[in-house]
C-alpha positions as CSV (number, residue, x, y, z in Angstrom):
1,X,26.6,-32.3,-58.7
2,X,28.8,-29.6,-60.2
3,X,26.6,-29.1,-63.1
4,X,23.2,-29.2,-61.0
5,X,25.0,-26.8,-58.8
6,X,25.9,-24.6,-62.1
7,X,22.1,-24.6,-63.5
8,X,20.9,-23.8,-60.0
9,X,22.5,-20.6,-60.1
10,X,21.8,-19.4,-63.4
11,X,18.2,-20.7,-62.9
12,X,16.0,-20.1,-60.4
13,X,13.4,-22.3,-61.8
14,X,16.1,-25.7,-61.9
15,X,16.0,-26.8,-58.3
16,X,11.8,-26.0,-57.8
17,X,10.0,-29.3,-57.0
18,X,7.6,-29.1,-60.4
19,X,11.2,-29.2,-62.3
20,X,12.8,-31.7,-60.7
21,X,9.8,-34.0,-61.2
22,X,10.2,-33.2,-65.0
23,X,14.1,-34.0,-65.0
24,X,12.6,-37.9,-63.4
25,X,10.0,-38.0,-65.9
26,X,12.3,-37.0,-68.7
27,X,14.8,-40.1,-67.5
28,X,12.9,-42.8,-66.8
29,X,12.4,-44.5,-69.5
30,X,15.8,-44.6,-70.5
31,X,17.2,-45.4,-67.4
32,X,14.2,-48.7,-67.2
33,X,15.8,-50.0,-70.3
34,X,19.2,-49.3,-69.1
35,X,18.9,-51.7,-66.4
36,X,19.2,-54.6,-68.6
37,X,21.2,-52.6,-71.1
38,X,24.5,-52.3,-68.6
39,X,23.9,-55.9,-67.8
40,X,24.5,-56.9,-71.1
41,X,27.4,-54.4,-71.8
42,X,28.7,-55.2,-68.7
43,X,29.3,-59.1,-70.0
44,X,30.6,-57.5,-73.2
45,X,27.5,-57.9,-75.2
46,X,25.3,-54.7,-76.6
47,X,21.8,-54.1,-77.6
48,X,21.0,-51.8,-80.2
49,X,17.5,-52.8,-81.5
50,X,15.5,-51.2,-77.9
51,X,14.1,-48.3,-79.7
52,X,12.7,-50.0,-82.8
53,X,11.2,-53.1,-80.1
54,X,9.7,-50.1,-78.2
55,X,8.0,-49.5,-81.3
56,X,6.2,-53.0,-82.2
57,X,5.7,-53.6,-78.4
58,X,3.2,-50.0,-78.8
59,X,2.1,-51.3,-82.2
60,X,1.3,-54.9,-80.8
61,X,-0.5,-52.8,-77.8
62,X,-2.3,-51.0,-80.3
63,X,-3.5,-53.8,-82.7
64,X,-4.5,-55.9,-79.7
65,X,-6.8,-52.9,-78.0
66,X,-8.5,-51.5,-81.0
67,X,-8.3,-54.0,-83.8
68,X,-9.0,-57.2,-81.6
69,X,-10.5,-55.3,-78.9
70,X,-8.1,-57.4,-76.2
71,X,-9.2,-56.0,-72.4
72,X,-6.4,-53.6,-71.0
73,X,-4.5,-56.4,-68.9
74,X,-4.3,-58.7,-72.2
75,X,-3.0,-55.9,-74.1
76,X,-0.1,-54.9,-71.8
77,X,0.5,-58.5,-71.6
78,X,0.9,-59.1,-75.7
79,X,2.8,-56.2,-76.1
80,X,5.9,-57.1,-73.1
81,X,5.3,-60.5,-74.6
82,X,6.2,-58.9,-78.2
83,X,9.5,-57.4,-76.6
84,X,10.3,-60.6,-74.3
85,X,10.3,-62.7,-77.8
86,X,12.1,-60.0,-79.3
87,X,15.0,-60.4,-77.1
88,X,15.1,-63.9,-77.2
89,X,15.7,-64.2,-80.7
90,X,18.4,-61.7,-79.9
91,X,20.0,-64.2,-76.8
92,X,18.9,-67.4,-79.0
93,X,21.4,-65.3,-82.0
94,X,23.7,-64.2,-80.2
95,X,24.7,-66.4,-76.9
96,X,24.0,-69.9,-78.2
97,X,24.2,-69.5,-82.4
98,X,27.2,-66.7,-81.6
99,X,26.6,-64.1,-83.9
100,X,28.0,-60.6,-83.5
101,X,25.8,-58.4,-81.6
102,X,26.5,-55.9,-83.4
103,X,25.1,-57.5,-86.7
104,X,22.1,-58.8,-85.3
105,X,20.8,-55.6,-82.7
106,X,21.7,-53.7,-85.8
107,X,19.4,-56.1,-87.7
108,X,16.9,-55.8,-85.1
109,X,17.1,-51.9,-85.3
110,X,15.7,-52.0,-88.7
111,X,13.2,-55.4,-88.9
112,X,11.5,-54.8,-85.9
113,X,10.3,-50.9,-86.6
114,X,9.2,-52.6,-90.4
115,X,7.2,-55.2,-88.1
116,X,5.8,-52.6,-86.7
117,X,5.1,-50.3,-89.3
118,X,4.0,-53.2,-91.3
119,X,1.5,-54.7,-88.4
120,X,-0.3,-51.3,-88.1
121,X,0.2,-50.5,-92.2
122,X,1.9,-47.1,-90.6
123,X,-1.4,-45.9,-88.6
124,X,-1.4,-44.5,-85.2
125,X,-3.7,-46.3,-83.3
126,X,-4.8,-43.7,-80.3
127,X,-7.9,-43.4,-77.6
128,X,-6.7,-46.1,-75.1
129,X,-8.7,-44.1,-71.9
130,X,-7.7,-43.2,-68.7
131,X,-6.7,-46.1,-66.6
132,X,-3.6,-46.7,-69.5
133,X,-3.1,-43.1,-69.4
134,X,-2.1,-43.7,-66.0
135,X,1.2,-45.0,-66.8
136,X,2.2,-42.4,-68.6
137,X,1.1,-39.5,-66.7
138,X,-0.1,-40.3,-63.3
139,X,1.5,-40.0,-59.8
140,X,2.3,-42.6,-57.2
141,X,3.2,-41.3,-53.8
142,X,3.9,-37.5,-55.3
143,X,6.5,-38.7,-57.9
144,X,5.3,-39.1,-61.7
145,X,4.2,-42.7,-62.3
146,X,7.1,-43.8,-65.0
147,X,9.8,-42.5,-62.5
148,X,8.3,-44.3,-59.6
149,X,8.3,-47.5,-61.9
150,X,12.0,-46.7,-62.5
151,X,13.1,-46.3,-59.3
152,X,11.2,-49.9,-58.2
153,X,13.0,-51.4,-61.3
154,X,16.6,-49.8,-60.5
155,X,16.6,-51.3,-56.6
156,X,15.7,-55.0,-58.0
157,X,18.6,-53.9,-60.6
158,X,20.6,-53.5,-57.6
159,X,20.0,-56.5,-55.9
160,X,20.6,-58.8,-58.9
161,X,23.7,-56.7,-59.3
162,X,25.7,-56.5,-56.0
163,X,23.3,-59.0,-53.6
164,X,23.1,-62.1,-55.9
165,X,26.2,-64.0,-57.6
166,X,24.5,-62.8,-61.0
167,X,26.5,-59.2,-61.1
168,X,30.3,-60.7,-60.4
169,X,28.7,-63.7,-63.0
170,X,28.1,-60.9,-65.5
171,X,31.7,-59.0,-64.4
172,X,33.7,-62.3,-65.5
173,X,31.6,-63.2,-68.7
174,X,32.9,-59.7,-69.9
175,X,36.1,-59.7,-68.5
176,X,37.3,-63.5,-69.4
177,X,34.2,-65.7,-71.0
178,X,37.0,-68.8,-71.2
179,X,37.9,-68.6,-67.2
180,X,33.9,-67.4,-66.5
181,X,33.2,-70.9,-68.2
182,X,36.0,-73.3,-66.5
183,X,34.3,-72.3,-62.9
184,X,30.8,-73.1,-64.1
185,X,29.6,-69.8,-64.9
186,X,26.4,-69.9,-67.3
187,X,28.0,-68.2,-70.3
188,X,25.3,-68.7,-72.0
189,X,22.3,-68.8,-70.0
190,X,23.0,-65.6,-68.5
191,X,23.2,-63.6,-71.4
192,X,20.3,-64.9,-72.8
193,X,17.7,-64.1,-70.4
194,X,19.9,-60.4,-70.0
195,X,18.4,-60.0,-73.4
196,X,14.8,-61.2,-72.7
197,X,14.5,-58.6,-70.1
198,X,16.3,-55.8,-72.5
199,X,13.7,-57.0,-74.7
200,X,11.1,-56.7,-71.7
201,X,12.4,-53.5,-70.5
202,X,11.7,-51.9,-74.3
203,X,8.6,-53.1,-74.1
204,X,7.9,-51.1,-70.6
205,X,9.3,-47.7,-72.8
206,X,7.4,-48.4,-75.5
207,X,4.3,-48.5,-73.4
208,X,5.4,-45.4,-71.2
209,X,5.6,-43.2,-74.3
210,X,2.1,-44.6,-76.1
211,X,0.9,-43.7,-72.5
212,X,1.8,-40.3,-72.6
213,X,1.0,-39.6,-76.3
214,X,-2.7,-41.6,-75.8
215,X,-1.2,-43.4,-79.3
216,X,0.6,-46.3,-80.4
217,X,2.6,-44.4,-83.6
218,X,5.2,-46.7,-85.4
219,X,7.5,-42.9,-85.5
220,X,8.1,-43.5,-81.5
221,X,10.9,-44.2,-79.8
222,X,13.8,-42.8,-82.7
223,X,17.1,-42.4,-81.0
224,X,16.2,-43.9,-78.1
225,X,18.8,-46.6,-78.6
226,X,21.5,-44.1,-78.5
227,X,20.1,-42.3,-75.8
228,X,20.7,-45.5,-73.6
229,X,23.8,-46.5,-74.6
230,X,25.2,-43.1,-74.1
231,X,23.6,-42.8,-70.8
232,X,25.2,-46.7,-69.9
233,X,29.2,-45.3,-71.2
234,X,28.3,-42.0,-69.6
235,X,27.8,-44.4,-66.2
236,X,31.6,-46.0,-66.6
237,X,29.9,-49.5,-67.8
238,X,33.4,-50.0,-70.0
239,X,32.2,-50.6,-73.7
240,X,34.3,-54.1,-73.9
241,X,32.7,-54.9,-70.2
242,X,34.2,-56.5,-67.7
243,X,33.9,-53.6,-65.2
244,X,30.7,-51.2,-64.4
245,X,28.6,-49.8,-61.8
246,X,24.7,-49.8,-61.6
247,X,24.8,-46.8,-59.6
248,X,27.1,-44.8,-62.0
249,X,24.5,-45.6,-64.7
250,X,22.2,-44.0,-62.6
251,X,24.6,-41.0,-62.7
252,X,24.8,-41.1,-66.2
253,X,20.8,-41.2,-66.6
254,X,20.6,-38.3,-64.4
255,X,23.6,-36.5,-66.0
256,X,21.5,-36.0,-69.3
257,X,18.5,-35.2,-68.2
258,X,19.9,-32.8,-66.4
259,X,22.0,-31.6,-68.9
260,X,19.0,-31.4,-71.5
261,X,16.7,-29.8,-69.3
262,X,19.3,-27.0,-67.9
263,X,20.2,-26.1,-71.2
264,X,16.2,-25.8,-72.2
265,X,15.5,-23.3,-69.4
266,X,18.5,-21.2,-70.1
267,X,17.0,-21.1,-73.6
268,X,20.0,-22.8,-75.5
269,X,19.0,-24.8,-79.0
270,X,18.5,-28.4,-78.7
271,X,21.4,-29.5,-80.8
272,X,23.6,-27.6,-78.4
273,X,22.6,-30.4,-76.3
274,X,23.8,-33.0,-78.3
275,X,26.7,-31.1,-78.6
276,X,27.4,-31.0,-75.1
277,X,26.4,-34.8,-74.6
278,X,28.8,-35.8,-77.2
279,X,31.7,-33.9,-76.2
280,X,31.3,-35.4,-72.6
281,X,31.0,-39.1,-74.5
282,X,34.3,-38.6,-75.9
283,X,35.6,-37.6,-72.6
284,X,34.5,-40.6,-71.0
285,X,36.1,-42.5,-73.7
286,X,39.4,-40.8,-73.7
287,X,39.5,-41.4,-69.2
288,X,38.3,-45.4,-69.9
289,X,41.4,-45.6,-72.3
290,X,44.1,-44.1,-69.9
291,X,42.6,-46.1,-67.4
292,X,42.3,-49.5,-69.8
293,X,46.5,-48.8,-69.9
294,X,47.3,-48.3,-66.6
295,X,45.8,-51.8,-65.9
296,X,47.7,-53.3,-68.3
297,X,51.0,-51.4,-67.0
298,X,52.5,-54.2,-64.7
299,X,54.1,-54.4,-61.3
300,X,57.9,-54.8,-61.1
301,X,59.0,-57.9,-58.9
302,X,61.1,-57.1,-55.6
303,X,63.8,-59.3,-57.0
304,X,63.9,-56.7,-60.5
305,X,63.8,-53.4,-58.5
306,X,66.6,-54.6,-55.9
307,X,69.6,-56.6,-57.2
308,X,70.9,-56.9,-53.7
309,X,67.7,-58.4,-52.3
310,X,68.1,-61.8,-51.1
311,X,66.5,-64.7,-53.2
312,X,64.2,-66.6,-51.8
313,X,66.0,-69.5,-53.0
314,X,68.9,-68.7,-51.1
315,X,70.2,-70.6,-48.1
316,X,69.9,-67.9,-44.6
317,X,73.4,-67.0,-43.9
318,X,75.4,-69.5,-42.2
319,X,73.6,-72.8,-42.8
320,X,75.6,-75.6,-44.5
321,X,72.4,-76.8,-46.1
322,X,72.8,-76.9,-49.5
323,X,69.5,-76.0,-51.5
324,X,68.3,-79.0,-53.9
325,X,65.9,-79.5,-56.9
């Protein structure tokens, strides 16, 4: 609020309707794939492959709508498929076979742009019409269409989050997997379906920005990855999980696109804006490590702090009662 409240008064053009539709169309797409995203960092995994299956979802759209010449519907439906199986080689990996996540998002990162780049032999594939360009740059109810599909996705977010066990399922996965499994939480399961929809959820941004570029280029979607993952710490998700908020994430979505479009309309370089997003990263760090060691700082015991407090294996004054074993 403080920094809205700061570019509102050094801009008269920040807090104008037009603009703030920009700042929701500048977030969605990063805030749709950071649905799943906290989810998963929130059980202590991470995905770092979304930008590049962004990519091959658009490429798969691409191929299937001018090469094949696959109707509209099939074509959305073969590139979320693309990004669904995408993520479930990353949950088949990484939940069941237990490889780092790290390693294989990291692997992901780099096959799945080659896919693409090598499905489309590095053409951008354009000319999709204007029912597709729709997604990308129509309106629904006055709000641009990518930011209305956010806001549907975030409230089913938040009720798989705080209405159905699957959010305090997620919370003990990442803060104890061991205890999470000896009360019969899916350990497993869970995460691996958390990265089908990550996978999903890429797919959905991959399509949003072919939308708005009317072209399926293999270049798309760099950074995005980072953009996310920032925007997920940013939110207090905590980066060995365990403890997060949905609706913090939504802060932290909203705190860099505000942050990048206030800085454009006061007329300040774009790498001042990384800059400023990386300075606030580190602060976020530095506040989840002081409060990561007051947790662990414990509680003294009434018997430590008081000598003369009375034990509770004591006998009350004046019985004859002696205590036994």
């Amino acid at each position: 609020m403080a920094l809205g409240a700061f570019f509102a008064s050094t801009s008269p053009n920040f807090l104008t309707t037009s603009n703030l539709k920009v700042v929701l169309l500048q977030v969605a797409m990063v805030g749709i794939i950071a649905i799943p995203g906290a989810m998963l960092l929130l059980s202590g995994y991470l995905d770092l492959s979304v930008g590049s299956v962004a990519v091959l979802a658009a490429a798969m759209f691409g191929q299937a709508a001018h090469v094949y010449g696959a109707s509209l519907g099939v074509s959305l439906l073969v590139a979320l498929t693309a990004g669904g199986a995408w993520g479930a080689l990353n949950g088949v990996l990484i939940a069941y076979l237990r490889f780092s996540p790290v390693v294989v998002t990291l692997g992901g990162f780099a096959a799945a742009r080659g896919v693409a780049e090598a499905i489309t032999e590095n053409e951008t594939r354009s000319g999709f019409g204007e029912t597709f360009a729709f997604l990308g740059n129509g309106t629904v109810l006055g709000l641009p269409a990518p930011a209305a599909l956010f806001i549907v996705l975030f409230l089913i977010g938040a009720y798989l989050w705080y209405a159905t066990p699957l959010g305090r399922h997620l919370t003990a996965i990442g803060a104890d997997e061991t205890a999470a499994r000896s009360v019969g939480v899916s350990v497993k399961r869970i995460p691996f379906f958390t990265y089908v929809a990550s996978g999903v959820a890429a797919g959905i941004g991959g399509l949003i920005l072919t939308s708005q570029l009317d072209g399926a280029s293999p270049s798309i979607g760099e950074g995005l990855e980072l953009d996310v993952l920032t925007s997920i710490l940013l939110g207090g998700v905590a980066f060995t999980g365990g403890r997060g908020s949905l609706f913090g994430v939504l802060f932290g979505v909203l705190f860099i696109g505000v942050l990048d479009n206030g800085l454009v309309l006061l007329n300040v370089g774009p790498y001042y804006v990384n800059i400023a997003v990386g300075g606030v990263l580190l602060l976020v760090a530095g506040i989840d490590v002081v409060y990561q060691r007051l947790e662990r700082i414990p509680l003294a015991s009434p018997d430590e702090d008081d000598p003369d407090e009375p034990s509770a294996l004591a006998a009350p004054a004046g019985s004859s009662k002696e205590v036994t074993a």
